[in-house]
N, C-alpha and C positions, 0 to 999 in steps of 0.2 A: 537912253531914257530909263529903262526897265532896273540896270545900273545905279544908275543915279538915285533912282523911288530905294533901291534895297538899301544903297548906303544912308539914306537919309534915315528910314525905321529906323535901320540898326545903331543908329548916332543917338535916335531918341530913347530909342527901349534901352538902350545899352547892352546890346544883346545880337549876336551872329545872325542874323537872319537866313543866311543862305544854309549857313549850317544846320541852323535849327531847320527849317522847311524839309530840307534836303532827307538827313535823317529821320526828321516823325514823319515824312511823308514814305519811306521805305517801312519802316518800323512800323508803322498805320498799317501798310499793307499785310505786315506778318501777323499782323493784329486779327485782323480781319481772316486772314486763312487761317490762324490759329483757332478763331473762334469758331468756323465754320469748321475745321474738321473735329473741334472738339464737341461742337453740335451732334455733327454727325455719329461720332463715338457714341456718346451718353444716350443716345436715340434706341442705338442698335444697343448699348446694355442694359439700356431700362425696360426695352418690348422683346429683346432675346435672350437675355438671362435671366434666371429667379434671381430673387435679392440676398438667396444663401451666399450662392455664385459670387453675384457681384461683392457683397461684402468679403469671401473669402479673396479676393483677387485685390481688395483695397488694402486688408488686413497684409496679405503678403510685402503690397509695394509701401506698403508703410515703415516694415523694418527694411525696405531698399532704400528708403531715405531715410530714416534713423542711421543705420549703420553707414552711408556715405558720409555721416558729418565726422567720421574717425579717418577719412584718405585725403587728410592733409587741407583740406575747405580753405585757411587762408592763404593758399598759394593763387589763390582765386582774385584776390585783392590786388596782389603779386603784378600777376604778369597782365591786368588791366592796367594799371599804372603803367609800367614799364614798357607795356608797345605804344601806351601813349606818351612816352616821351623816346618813342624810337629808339627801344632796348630789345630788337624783333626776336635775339636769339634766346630771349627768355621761355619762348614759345616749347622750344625742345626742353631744355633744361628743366624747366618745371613738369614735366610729363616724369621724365628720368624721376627726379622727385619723388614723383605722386606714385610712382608705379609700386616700390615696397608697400607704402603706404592703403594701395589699392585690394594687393594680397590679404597685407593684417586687417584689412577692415570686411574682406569677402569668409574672412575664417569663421565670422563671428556666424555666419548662416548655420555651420555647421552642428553644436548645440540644440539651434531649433530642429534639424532635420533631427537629431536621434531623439528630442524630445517626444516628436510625432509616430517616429519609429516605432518607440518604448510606450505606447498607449495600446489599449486594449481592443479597440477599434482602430487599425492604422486606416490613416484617411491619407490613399497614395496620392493624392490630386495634388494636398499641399505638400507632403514631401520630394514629391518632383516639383515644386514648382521652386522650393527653396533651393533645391540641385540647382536647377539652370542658374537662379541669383547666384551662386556660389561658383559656379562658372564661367558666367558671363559679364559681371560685373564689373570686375579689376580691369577690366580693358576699357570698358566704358569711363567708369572714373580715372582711370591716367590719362585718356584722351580727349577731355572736359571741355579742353581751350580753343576747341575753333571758333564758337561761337562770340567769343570773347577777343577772340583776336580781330573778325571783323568790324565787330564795334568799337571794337579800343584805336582800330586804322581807319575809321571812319568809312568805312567802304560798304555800306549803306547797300550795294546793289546786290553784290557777293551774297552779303547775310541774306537779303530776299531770295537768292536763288538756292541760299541753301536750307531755306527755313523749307519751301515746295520741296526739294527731295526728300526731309526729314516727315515731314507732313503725310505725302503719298506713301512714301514705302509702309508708315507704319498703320494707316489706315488700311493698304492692302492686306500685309500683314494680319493684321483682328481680323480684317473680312475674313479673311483665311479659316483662321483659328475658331468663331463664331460659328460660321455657317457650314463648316465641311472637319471641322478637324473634332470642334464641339467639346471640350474639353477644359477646363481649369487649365492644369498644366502646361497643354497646348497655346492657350491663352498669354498666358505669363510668359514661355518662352519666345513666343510672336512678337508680342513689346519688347522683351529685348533685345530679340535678335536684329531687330530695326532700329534700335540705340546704337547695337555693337557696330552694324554694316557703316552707318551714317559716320559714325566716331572714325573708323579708318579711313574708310574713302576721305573725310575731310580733312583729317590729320594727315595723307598724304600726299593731298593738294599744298596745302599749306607750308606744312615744314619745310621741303626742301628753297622754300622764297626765304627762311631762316635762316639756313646753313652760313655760318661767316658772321653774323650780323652781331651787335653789342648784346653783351650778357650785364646784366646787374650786378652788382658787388654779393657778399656774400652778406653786410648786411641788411643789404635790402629783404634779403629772404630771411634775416633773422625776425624782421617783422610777421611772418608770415607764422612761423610761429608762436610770436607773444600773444596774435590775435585769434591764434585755432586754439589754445584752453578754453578763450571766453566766447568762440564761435562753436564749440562742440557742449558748452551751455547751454546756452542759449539754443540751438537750434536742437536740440534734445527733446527741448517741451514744446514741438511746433509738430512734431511727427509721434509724440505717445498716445495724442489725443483717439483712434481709429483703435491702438491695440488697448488700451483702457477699457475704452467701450466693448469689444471683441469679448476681454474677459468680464464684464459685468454683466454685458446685456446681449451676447450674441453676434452672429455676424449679418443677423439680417438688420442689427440699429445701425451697424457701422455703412450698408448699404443707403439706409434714409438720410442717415446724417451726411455721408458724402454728395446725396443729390440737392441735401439742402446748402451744402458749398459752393454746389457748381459753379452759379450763375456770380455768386461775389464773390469768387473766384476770378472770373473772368473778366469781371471790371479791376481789380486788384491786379491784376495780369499788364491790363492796357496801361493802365497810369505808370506799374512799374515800368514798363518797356520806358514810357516816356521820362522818368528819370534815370534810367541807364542810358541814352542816348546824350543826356545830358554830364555823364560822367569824366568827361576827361578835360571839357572845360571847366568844372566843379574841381579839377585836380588843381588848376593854375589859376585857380582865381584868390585874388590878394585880401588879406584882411579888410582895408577898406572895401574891395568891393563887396565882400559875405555883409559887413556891417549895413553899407547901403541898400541894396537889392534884394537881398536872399529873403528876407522874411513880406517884401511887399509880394514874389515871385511863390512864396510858399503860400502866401494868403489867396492871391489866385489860383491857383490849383487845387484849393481845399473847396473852392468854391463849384469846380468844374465837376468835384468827386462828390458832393453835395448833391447838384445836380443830378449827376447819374446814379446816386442813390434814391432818389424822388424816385425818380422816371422807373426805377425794378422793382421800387415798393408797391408801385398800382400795376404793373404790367409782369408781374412772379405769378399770378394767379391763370391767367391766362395763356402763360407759357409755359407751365405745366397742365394744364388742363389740354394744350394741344401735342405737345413732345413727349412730355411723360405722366398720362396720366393713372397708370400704377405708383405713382410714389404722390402722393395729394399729401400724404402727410409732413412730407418735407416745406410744403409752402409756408408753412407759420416761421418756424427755424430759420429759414433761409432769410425772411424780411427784417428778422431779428438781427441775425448777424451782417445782414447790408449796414443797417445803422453805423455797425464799426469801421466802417472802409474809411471815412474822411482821417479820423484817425489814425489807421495802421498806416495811407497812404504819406500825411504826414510825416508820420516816422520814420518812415523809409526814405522820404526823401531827407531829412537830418541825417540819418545813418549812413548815408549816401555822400554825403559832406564830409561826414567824418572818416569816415574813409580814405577818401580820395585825396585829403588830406593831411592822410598822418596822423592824425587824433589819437594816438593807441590805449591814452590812458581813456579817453570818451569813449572811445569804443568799446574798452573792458567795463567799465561802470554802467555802460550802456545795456549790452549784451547780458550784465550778469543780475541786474537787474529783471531784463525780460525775463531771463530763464528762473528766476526766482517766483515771481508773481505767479506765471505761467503755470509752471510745474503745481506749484502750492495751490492756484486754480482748480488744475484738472484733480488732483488726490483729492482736494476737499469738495467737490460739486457734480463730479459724476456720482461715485456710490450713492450721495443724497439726491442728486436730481436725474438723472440719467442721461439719458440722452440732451435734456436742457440746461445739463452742469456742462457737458460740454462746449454747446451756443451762449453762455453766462460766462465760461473761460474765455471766449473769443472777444465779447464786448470788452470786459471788463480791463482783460488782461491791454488790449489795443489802446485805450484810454488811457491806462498807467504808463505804456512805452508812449506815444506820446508827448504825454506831461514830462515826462522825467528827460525826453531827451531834449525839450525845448528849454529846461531845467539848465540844463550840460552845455547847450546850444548858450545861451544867457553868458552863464560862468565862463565858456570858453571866448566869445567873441563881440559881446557886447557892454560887459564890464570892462571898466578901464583899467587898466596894472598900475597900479605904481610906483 
């Protein structure tokens, strides 16, 4: 009976229901422990850290995600695709890959540290903190793909058990570093050493289910390169925004301005999970079906993000008045840049499309787009606004990716060729 009810939905909706349940109901739950240990994090650094602290330890992991978009970012695209059409031995191969890629991108730390060095005050907190980045990094980004490979095998449970290991160790971890080791430096290398641990232990579950298994062509992986120029664009102006501020206005703005991300962050977070789960059926779905579905399918979901922006714009005020209430001043910020979420989420799920299926010219027009806007944003609205050129970068910038990819979306799938 229970059979029968699933194939009937899924006849109607046109749409896997088992699939679908199956996955957001795992993915839900990473959701959820994600949110709660991220709760928990932001607790303990907004009531045990000063906001110098914190903003220097935001500033550092800002050029750890700047600089990651140079170790190779579309091999990411890559080897989702490819274990979803049961190409498993991509898994090793693209690591191999990534790993020169990991070194030249971990070199670039090195600069900052004698920048810190060569100043007249050295401040040894952040030059040890850039040591460890410079360390421990390359290993973490060539071993990027486990999380990817459970979801590209649909293996739903796997990912939840290994979302809890990643979660606990690195909460242990900060306990650590916070309450007994009390240190910047210390701090910084606790998160990674909890990146580092997590990356091997699961890259060595994994891999050897790879060993033998089909490799991709060589140009499959040349795609991976056409889309890392316009990926290292692009995501360029998504992580300047922390060290811009850093150099204008200090690192205690870069502190307010992160708590004022938190929280639409974390609705940003949930909705993306929910269109990566949706990604490898988005790989194999046929022109006609993008034409008929995808935009009734994108219209509800702008509406669910709607919702949950309502619901943070009355209830931001109150949850920092109980969580954190040393940073009050992040609560205007934050309801401002909620407003964008319908938005970025949007475009993410377009981006998601194009992807998944090959689009590389959309993708590059896409991408280089964002990074234009974006960037042009932040140079023109922080020096003159300060910390609100940044949250004015954020709407404005979301609104324009958006538009233009529904734009692309339009021209690639809903015109007719003749």
């Amino acid at each position: 009976m229970i059979n029968f009810l699933l194939d009937s939905v899924s006849e109607k909706l046109n749409l896997d229901v088992r699939y679908f349940a199956k996955g957001t109901f795992y993915f839900s739950l990473i959701q959820v422990l994600s949110i709660f240990v991220g709760l928990v994090l932001s607790i303990i650094y907004a009531n045990y850290l000063s906001t110098t602290v914190f903003g220097q330890y935001n500033f550092i992991f800002s050029f750890v995600s700047l600089f990651s978009i140079f170790a190779y970012p579309g091999l990411n695209i890559v080897v989702a695709k490819a274990i979803a059409q049961k190409k498993e031995g991509v898994f090793i191969e693209a690591s191999k890959k990534a790993f020169p890629w990991g070194i030249i991108s971990s070199s670039f730390f090195l600069p900052l540290i004698f920048y810190y060095l060569l100043k007249d005050h050295v401040d040894w907190q952040i030059v040890l903190g850039f040591g460890f980045c410079f360390l421990l990094s390359p290993i973490i980004w060539t071993l990027r793909f486990n999380d990817l490979y459970f979801a590209s095998k649909k293996m739903f449970k796997q990912a939840f058990y290994s979302s809890i290991f990643q979660k606990i160790i690195n909460l242990t971890f900060v306990f650590l570093a916070v309450f007994y080791l009390k240190s910047l430096s210390w701090l910084v290398f606790s998160v990674l050493l909890s990146a580092f641990i997590s990356a091997i232990l699961f890259f060595l579950y994994i891999a050897p289910k790879t060993v033998g298994k089909k490799v991709p062509k060589s140009s499959e992986f040349a795609i991976a390169k056409k889309i890392n120029t316009t990926l290292i664009l692009s995501q360029l102006a998504f992580y300047l925004d922390k060290i811009i501020l850093g150099r204008f206005l200090g690192f205690e703005a870069i502190a307010i301005y992160s708590f004022a991300l938190l929280a639409p962050e974390q609705i940003k977070f949930f909705f993306k999970t929910i269109i990566t789960t949706s990604q490898p059926k988005l790989a194999v779905l046929s022109r006609k079906r993008v034409r008929e579905d995808f935009l009734k399918k994108t219209f509800y979901l702008m509406i669910l993000v709607i919702l949950a922006t309502l619901l943070y714009w009355f209830m931001g005020p109150f949850i920092f008045k109980i969580f954190f209430p040393f940073y009050s001043q992040s609560i205007f910020p934050s309801r401002i840049i909620s407003l964008s979420l319908p938005f970025l989420i949007v475009g993410f799920l377009f981006t998601a499309l194009f992807e998944n299926q090959g689009k590389t010219k959309a993708i590059n027009i896409l991408y280089t787009v964002n990074y234009v806007s974006r960037i042009t944003l932040l140079i023109l609205l922080i020096p003159r606004f300060g910390l609100f050129g940044a949250v004015f970068s954020h709407v404005i910038g979301r609104i324009l990716g958006a538009l233009f990819a529904f734009i692309i979306f339009r021209k690639t799938y809903l015109i007719t060729r003749k």
